[in-house]
Backbone bond lengths (Angstrom), bond angles and torsions (degrees), N, CA, C in turn:
res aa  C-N    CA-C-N  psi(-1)  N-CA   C-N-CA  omega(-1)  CA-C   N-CA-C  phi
1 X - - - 1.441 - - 1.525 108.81 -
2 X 1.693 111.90 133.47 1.893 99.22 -171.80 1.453 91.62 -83.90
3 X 1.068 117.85 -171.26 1.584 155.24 173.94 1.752 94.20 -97.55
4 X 1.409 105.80 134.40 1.473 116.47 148.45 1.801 106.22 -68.68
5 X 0.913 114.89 141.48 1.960 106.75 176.88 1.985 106.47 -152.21
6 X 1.492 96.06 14.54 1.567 92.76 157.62 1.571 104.14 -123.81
7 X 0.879 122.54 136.73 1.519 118.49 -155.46 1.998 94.95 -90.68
8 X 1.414 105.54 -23.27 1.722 114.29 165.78 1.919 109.82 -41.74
9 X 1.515 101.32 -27.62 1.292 92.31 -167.60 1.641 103.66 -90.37
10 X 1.183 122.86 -5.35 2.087 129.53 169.80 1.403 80.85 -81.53
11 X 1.818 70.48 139.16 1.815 113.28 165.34 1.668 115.19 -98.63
12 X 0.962 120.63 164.68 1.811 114.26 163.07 1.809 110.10 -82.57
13 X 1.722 95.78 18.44 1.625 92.19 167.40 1.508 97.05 -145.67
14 X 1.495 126.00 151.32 1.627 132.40 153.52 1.172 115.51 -150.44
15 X 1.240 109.95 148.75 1.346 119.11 175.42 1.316 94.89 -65.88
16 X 1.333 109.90 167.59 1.686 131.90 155.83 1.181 133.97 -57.95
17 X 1.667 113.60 -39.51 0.841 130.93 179.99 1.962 99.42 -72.07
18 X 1.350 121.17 -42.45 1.543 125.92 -167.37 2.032 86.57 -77.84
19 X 1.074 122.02 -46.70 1.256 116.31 -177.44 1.479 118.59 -46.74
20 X 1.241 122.41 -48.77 1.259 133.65 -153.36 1.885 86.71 -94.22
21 X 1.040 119.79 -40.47 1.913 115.12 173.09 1.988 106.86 -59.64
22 X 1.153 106.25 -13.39 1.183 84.30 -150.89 2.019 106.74 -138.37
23 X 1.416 100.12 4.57 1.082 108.49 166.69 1.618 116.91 -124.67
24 X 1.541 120.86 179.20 1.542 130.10 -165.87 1.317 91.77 -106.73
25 X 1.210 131.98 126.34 1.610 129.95 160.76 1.577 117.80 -81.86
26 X 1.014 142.17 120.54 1.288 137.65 176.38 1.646 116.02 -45.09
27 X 1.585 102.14 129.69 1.515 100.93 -167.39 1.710 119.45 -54.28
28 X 0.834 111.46 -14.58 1.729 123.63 -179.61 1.594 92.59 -80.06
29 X 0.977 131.93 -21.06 1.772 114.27 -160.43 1.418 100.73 -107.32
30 X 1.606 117.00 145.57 1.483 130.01 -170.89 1.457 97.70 -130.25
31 X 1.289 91.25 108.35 2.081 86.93 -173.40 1.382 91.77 -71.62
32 X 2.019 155.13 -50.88 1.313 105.98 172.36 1.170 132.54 -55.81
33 X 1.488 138.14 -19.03 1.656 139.03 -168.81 1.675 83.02 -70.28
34 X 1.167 123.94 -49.05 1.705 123.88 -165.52 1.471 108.95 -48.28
35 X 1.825 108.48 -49.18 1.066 115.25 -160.23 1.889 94.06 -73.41
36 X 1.213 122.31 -64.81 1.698 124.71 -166.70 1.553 100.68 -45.98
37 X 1.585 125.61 -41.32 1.332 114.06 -164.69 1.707 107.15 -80.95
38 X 1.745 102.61 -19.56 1.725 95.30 -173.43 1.465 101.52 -86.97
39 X 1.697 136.71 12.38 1.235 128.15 -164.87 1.586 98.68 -108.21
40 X 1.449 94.80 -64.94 1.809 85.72 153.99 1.299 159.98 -81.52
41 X 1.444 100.84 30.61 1.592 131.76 166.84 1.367 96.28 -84.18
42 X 1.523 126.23 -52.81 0.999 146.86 -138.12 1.308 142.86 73.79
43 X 1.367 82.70 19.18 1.723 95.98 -177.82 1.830 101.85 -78.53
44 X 0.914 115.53 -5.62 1.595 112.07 176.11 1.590 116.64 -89.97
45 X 1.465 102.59 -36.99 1.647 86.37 161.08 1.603 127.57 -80.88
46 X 1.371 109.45 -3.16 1.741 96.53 -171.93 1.770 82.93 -94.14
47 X 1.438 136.08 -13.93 1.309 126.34 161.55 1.618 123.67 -68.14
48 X 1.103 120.83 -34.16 1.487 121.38 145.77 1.576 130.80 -44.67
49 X 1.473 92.36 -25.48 1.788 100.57 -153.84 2.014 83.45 -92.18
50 X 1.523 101.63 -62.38 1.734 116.97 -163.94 1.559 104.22 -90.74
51 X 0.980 108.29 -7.02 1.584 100.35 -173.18 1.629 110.42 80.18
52 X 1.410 119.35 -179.02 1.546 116.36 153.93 1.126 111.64 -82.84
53 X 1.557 127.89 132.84 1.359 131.68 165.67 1.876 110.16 -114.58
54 X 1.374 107.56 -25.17 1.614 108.46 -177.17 1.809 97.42 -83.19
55 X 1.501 104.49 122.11 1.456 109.88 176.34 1.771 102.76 -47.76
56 X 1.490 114.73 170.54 0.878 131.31 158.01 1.661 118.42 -107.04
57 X 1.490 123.91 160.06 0.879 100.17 -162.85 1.589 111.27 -138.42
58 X 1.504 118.32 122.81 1.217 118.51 -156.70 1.916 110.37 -106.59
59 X 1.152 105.66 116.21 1.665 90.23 173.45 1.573 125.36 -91.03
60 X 0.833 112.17 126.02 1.755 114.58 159.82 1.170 144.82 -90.69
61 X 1.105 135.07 111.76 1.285 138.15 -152.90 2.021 115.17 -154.90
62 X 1.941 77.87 87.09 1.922 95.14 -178.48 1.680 80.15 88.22
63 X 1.561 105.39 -156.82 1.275 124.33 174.59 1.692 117.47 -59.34
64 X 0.982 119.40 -1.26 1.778 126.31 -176.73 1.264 81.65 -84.35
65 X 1.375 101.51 155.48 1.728 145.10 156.41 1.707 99.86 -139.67
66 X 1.296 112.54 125.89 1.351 149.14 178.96 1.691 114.63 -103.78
67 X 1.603 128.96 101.54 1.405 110.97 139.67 1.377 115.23 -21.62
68 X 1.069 161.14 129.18 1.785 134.40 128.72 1.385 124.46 -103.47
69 X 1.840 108.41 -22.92 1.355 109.91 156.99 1.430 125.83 -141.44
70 X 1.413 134.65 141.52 1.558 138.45 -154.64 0.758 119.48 122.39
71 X 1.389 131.61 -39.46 1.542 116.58 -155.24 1.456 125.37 -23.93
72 X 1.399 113.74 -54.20 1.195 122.21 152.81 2.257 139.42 -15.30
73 X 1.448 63.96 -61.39 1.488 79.95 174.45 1.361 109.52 -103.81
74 X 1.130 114.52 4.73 1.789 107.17 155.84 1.455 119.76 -73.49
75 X 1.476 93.84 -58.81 1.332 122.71 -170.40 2.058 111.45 -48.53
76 X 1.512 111.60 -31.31 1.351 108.83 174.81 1.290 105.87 -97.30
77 X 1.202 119.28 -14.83 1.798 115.67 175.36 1.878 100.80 -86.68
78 X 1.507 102.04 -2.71 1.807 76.13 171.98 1.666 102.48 -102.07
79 X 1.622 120.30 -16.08 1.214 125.73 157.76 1.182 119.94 -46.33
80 X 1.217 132.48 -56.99 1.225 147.75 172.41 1.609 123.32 -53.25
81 X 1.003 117.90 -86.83 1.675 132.08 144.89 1.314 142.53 -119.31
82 X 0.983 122.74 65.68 1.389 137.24 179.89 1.833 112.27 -9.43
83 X 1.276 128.16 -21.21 1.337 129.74 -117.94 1.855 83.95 -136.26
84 X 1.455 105.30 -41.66 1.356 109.07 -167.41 1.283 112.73 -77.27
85 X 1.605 119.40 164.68 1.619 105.95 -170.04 1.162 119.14 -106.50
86 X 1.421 149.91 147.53 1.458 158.02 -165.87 1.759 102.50 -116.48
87 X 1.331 92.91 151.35 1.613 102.54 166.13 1.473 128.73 -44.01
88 X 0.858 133.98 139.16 1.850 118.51 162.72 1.232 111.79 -154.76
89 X 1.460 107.92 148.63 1.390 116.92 -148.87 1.665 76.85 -136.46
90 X 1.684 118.18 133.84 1.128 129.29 175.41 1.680 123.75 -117.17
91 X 1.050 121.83 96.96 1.790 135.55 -167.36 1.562 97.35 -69.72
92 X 0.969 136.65 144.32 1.769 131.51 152.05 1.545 121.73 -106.92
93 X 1.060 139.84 173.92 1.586 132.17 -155.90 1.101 85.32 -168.30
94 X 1.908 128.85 125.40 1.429 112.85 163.49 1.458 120.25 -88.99
């Protein structure tokens, strides 16, 4: 799977499925541990219920793209629908 690496090509929307192709997850983060711990928080059913409305938040820095915030709420919106699109909020870093 390539990397997106011009950040011209992010929208202020992506699916999950385009998120997870095209960004770096921080080595500490386990998108299933994300998904089991955000289901029994319950943050996965009020994401079923409301959808995502809090952007997620991706940093860029040079050719990197960074998760830096969501995982959480990625991780049950790719359970959910992989396909549908979520907020995203894009930081830059020179």
């Amino acid at each position: 799977m390539s990397r997106v690496t011009n950040p011209k090509q992010f929208g202020s929307s992506m699916s999950a499925h385009d998120i997870l192709g095209s960004v770096e997850m921080a080595p500490n983060k386990d998108l299933h541990e994300a998904s089991r711990s955000a289901w029994e928080s319950g943050l996965g059913g009020d994401i079923k219920k409301n959808w995502v409305t809090q952007p997620l938040t991706i940093w860029h820095e040079g050719e990197r793209a960074r998760l830096a915030d969501g995982h959480h709420r990625l991780a049950v919106a790719h359970d959910i629908d992989p396909a549908r699109p979520l907020p995203v909020r894009h930081q830059y870093r020179d």
